[in-house]
C-alpha positions as CSV (number, residue, x, y, z in Angstrom):
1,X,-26.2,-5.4,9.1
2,X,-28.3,-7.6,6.5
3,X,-25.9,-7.9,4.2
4,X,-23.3,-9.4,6.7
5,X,-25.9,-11.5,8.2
6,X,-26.3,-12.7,4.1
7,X,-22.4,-13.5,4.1
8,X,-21.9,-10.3,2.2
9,X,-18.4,-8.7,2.4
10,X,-19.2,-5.6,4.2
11,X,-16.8,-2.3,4.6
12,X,-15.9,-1.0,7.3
13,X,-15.0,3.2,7.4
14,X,-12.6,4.9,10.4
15,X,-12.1,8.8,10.5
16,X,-9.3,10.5,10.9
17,X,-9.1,14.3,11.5
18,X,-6.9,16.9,11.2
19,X,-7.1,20.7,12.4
20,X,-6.1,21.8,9.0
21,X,-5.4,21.1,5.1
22,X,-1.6,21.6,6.6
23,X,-1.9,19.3,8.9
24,X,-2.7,16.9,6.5
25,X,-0.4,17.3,4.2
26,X,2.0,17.3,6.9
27,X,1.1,13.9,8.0
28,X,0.4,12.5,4.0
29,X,3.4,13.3,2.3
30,X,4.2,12.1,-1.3
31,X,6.1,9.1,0.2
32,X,4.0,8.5,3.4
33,X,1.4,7.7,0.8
34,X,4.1,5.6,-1.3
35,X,4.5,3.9,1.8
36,X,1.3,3.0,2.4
37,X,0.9,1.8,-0.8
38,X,3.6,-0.4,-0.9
39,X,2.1,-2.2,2.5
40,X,-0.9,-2.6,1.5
41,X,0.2,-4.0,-1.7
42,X,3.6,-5.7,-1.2
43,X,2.7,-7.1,2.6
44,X,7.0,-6.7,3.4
45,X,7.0,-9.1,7.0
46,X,9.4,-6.8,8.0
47,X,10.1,-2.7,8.4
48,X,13.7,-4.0,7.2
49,X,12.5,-5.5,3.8
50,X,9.9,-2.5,3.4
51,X,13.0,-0.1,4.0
52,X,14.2,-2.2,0.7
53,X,11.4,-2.2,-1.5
54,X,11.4,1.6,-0.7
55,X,15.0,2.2,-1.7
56,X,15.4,4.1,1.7
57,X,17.3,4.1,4.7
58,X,15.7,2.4,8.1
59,X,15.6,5.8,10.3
60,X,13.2,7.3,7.8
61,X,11.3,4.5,7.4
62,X,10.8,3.8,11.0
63,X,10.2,8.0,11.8
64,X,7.4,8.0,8.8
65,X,5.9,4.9,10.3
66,X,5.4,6.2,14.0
67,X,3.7,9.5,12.4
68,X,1.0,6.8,10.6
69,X,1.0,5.2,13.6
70,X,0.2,7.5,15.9
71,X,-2.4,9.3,13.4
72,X,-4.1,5.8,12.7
73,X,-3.4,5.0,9.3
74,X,-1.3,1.6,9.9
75,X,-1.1,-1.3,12.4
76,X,1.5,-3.4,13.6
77,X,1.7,-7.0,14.3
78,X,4.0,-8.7,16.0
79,X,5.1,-11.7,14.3
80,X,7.8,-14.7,15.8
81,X,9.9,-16.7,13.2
82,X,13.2,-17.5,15.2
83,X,12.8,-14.1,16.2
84,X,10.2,-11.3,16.7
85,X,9.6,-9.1,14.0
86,X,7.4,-5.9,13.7
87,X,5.2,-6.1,10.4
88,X,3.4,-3.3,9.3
89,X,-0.2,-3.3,7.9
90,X,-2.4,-1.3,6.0
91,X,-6.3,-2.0,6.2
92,X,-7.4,0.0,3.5
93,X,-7.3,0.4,-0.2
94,X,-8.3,4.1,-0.7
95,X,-8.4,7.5,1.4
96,X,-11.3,9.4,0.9
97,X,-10.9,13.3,2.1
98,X,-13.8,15.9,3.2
99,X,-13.1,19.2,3.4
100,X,-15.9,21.6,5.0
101,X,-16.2,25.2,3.9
């Protein structure tokens, strides 16, 4: 709390669990985590133009976004330029994982 009162930057940490190391993987696949990446790091205004800087077709695109979604790793906005579009964003620059034994 001090150093926001200071005007430091300060970082904010969500949770996300899963019942399993499956379930996890299941949710992170090798190009969910592209995906995320490319957010984060791209900004695409559109799940269109992030379907192109993917090199992959809409329906996947939009099916791997509602599993992020719904397991709270991306946001949407809802943006109006002539017409609404859906803009994905990613809060986050890393994903740290803990794993009890």
């Amino acid at each position: 709390l001090g150093k926001a009162r200071g005007g430091q930057q300060v970082r904010q940490y969500a949770e996300v669990g899963f019942e399993s190391i499956e379930g996890l993987r299941n949710v992170l696949t090798k190009r969910r985590l592209e995906l995320l990446s490319v957010i984060r790091h791209k900004k695409p205004q559109s799940i269109y133009e992030l379907s192109r800087l993917l090199n992959r077709d809409l329906k996947s695109v939009n099916t791997d976004l509602k599993v992020l979604k719904k397991n709270d790793f991306i946001e949407f906005k809802k943006e109006y330029h002539g017409r609404q579009r859906v803009v994905p964003v990613v809060e986050f620059d890393k994903i740290d994982i803990m794993v009890k034994v």
